[in-house]
C-alpha positions as CSV (number, residue, x, y, z in Angstrom):
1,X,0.0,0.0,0.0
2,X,2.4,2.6,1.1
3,X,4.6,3.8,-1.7
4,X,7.2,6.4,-2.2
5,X,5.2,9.7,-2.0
6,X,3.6,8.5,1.4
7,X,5.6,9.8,4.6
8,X,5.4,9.4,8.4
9,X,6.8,12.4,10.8
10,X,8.9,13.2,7.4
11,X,10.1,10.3,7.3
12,X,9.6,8.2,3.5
13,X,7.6,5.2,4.6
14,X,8.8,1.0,3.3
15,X,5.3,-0.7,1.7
16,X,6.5,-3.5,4.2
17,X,5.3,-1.7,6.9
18,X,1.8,-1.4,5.5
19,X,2.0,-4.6,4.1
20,X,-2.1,-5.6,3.9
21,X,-4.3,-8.4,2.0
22,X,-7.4,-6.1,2.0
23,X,-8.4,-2.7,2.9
24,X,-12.0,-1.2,3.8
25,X,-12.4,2.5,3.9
26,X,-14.2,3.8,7.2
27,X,-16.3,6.5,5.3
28,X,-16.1,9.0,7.2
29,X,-17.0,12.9,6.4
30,X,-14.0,14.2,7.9
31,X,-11.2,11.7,7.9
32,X,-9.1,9.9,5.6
33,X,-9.1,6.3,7.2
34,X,-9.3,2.9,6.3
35,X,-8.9,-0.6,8.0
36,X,-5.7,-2.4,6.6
37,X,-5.9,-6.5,7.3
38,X,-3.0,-8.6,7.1
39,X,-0.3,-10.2,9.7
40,X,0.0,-6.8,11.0
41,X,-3.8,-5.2,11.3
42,X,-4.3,-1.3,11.3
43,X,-6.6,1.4,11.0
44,X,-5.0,3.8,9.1
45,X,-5.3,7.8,8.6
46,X,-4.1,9.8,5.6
47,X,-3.1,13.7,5.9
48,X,-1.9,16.5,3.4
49,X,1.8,17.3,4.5
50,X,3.7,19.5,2.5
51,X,2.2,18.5,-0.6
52,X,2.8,15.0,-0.4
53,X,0.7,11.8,1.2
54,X,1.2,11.4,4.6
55,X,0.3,9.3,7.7
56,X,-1.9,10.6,10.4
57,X,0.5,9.3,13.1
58,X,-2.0,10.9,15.8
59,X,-4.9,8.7,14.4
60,X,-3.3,5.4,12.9
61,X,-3.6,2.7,15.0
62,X,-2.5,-1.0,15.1
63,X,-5.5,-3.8,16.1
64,X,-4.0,-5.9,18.5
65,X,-7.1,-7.8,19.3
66,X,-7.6,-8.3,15.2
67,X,-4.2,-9.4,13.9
68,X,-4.3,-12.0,10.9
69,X,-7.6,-10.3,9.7
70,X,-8.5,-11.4,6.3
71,X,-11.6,-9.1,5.7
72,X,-13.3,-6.5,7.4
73,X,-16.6,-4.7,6.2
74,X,-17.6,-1.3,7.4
75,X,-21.1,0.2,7.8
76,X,-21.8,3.7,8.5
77,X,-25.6,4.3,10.0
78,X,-27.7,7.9,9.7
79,X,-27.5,8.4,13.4
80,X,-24.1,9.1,12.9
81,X,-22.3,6.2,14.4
82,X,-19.8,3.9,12.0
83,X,-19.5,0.2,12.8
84,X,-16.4,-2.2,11.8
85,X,-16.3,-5.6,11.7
86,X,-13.0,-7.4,11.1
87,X,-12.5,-11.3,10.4
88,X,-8.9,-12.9,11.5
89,X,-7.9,-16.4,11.0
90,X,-9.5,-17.5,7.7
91,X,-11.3,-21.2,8.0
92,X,-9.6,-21.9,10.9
93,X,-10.9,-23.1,14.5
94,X,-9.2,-20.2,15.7
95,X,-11.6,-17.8,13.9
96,X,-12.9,-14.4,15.6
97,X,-15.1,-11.5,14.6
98,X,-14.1,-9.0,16.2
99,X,-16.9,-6.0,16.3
100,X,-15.7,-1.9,16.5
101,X,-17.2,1.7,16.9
102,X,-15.2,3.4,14.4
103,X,-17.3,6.8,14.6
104,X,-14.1,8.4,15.7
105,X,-11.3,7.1,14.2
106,X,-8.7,8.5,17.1
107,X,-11.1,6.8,19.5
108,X,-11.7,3.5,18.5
109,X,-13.8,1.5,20.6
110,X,-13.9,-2.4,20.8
111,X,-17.7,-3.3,21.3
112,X,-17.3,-7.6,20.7
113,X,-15.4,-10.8,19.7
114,X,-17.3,-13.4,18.5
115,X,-15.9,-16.6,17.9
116,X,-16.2,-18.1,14.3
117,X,-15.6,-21.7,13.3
118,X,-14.2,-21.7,10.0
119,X,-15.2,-18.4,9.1
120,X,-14.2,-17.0,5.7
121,X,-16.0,-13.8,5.3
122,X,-18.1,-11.0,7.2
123,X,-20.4,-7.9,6.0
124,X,-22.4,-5.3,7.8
125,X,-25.7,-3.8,6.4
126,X,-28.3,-1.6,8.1
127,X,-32.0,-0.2,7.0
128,X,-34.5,1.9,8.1
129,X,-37.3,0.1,9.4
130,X,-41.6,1.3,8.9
131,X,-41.2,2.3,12.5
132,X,-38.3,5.1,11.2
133,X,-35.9,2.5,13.3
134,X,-32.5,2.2,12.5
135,X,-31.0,-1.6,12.3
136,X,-27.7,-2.8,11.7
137,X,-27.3,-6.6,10.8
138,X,-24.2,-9.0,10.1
139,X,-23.3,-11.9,8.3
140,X,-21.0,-14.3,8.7
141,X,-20.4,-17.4,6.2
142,X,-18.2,-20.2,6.1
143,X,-17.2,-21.7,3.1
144,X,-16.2,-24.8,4.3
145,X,-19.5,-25.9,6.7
146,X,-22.3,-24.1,4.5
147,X,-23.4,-21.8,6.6
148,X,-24.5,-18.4,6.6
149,X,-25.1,-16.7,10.1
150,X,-26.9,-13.6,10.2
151,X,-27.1,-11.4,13.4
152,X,-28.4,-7.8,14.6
153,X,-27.4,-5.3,16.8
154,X,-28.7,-4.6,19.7
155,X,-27.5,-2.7,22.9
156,X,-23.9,-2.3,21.6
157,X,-23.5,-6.1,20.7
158,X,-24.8,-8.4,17.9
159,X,-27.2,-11.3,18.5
160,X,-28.1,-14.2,16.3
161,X,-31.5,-13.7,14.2
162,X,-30.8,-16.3,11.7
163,X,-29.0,-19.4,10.1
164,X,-29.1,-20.1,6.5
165,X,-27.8,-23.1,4.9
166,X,-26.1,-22.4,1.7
167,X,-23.7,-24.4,-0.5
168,X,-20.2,-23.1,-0.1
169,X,-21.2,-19.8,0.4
170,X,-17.9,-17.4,-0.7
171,X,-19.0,-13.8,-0.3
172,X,-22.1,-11.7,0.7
173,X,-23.9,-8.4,0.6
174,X,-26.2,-6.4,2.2
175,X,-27.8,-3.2,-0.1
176,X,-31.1,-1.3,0.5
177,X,-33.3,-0.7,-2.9
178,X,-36.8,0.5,-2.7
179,X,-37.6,0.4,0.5
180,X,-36.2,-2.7,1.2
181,X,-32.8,-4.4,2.5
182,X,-31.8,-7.4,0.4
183,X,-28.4,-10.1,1.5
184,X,-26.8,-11.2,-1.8
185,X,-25.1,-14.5,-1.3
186,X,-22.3,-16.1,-4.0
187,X,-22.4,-19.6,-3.4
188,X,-21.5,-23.1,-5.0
189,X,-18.3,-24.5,-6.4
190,X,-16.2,-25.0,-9.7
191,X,-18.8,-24.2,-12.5
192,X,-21.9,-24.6,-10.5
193,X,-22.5,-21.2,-8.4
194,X,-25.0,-18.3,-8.6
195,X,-25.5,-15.4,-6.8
196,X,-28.5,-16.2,-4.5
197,X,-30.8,-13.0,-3.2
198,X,-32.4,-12.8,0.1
199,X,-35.1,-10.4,1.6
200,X,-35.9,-9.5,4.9
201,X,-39.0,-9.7,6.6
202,X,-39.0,-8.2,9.6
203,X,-40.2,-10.6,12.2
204,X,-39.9,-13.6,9.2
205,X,-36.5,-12.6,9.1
206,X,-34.6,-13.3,5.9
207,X,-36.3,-15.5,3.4
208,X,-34.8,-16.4,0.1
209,X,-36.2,-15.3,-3.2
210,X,-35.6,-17.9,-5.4
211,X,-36.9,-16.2,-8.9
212,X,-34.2,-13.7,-8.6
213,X,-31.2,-16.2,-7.9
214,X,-29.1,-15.7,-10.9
215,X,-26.9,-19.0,-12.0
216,X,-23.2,-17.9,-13.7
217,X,-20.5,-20.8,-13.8
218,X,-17.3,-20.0,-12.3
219,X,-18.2,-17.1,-10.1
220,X,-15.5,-16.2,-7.0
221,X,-17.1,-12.5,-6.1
222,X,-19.9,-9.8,-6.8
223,X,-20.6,-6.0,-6.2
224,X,-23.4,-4.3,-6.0
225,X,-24.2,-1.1,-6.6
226,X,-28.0,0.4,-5.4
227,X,-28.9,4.0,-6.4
228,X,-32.8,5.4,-6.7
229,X,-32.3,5.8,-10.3
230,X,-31.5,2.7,-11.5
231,X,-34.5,0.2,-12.2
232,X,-32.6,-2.1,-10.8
233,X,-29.5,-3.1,-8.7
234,X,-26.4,-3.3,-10.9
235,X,-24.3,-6.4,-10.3
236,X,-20.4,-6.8,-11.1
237,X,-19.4,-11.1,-11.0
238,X,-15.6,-11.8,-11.0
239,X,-14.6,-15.2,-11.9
240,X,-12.1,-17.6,-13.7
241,X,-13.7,-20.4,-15.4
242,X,-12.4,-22.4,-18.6
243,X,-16.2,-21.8,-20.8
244,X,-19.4,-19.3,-19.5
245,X,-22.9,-20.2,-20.6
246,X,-25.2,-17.1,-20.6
247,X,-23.3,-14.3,-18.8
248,X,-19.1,-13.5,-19.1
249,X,-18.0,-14.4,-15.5
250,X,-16.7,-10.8,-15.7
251,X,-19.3,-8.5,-16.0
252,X,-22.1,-6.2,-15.1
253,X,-25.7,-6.7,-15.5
254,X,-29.1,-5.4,-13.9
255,X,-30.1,-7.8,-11.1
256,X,-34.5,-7.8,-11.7
């Protein structure tokens, strides 16, 4: 990550020292800042010094209680408040979740670990329920015991809500679209996997809408991007298969 160009208390930085497998920005309004997994985890903070990139050493942090992190997903609410969840120890017995207020990135508050058998990915969401109620939800999934775990928050720690078995589930996403909060769920293996959608119900929870599963051979990963004036949700599928029947494994399509 850190290259020439990017300095610390003047001093050039080495990209060893900021060595990470995947970065997640926090979002927020007035800071630079983004979560860094790898061997060595940190929340990071970027400052204008003298024309060049530099570290905010007063706000950059090392994770001690999230070291080996493989994934983190961030999620920033209306009331203000900005959640982070970071995953360490991929498919491992060793797994954690471990759950953060980032609202202020010098500040950074540990709210939870939760342990994770095998995990191998995590995402937050949140929507706006009919009562004008804001709710924040996770997932966690493990590739290896088909399972996808969701939770919500609720006085500063997440609960279980519900478990969803799913066929070597490999990444998920929660997005908001018409009034509604969806989870998008890559799952399967080799040439058999689709991107499976799920809706939730309030007190049904999240049921799976199985008209709007979409199958494309090969798949690894999706994005989604949600905005009020598309008709529909815009997917992105990444993938490296030998043949494709329908859709290229890399590519974008509305998701009706």
């Amino acid at each position: 990550m850190a290259r020439k160009g990017v300095k610390e208390n003047g001093n050039w930085l080495s990209a060893t020292e900021f060595d990470f497998d995947h970065i997640t920005a926090l979002g927020s309004p007035n800071d630079a800042c983004f979560v860094g997994c790898g061997a060595v985890s940190k929340v990071v903070c970027l400052k204008e010094e003298g024309g060049n990139l530099a570290i905010d050493g007063a706000k950059t942090q090392v994770l001690d209680k999230a070291q080996k992190c493989f994934h983190s997903s961030v999620v920033a609410v209306e009331n203000g408040n900005t959640y982070m969840a970071t995953a360490s120890h991929q498919s491992r017995n060793t797994g954690t979740i471990n759950i953060y207020d980032v609202t202020n990135p010098a500040n950074i508050q540990e709210l939870q670990v939760i342990n994770c058998h095998m995990c191998s990915h995590v995402a937050l969401g949140h929507y706006r329920n009919q009562n004008n109620r804001v709710q924040v939800f996770i997932v966690i999934l493990s590739y290896t015991h088909n399972f996808v775990s969701i939770g919500e928050l609720k006085d500063g720690k997440f609960g279980s809500l519900v478990n969803l078995e799913v066929t070597k589930p490999s990444d998920a996403i929660f997005f908001n679209h018409d009034g509604y909060l969806y989870l998008s769920v890559t799952a399967g293996s080799d040439q058999e996997t689709e991107i499976k959608r799920f809706m939730f119900r309030g007190y049904m929870a999240f049921t799976e809408m199985e008209e709007l599963n979409v199958k494309l051979l090969g798949i690894k990963s999706h994005n989604i991007i949600s905005h009020p004036l598309l008709d529909a949700p815009l997917v992105s599928s990444i993938g490296n298969a030998n043949f494709y029947f329908g859709v290229c494994l890399n590519s974008y399509f509305l998701l009706r």
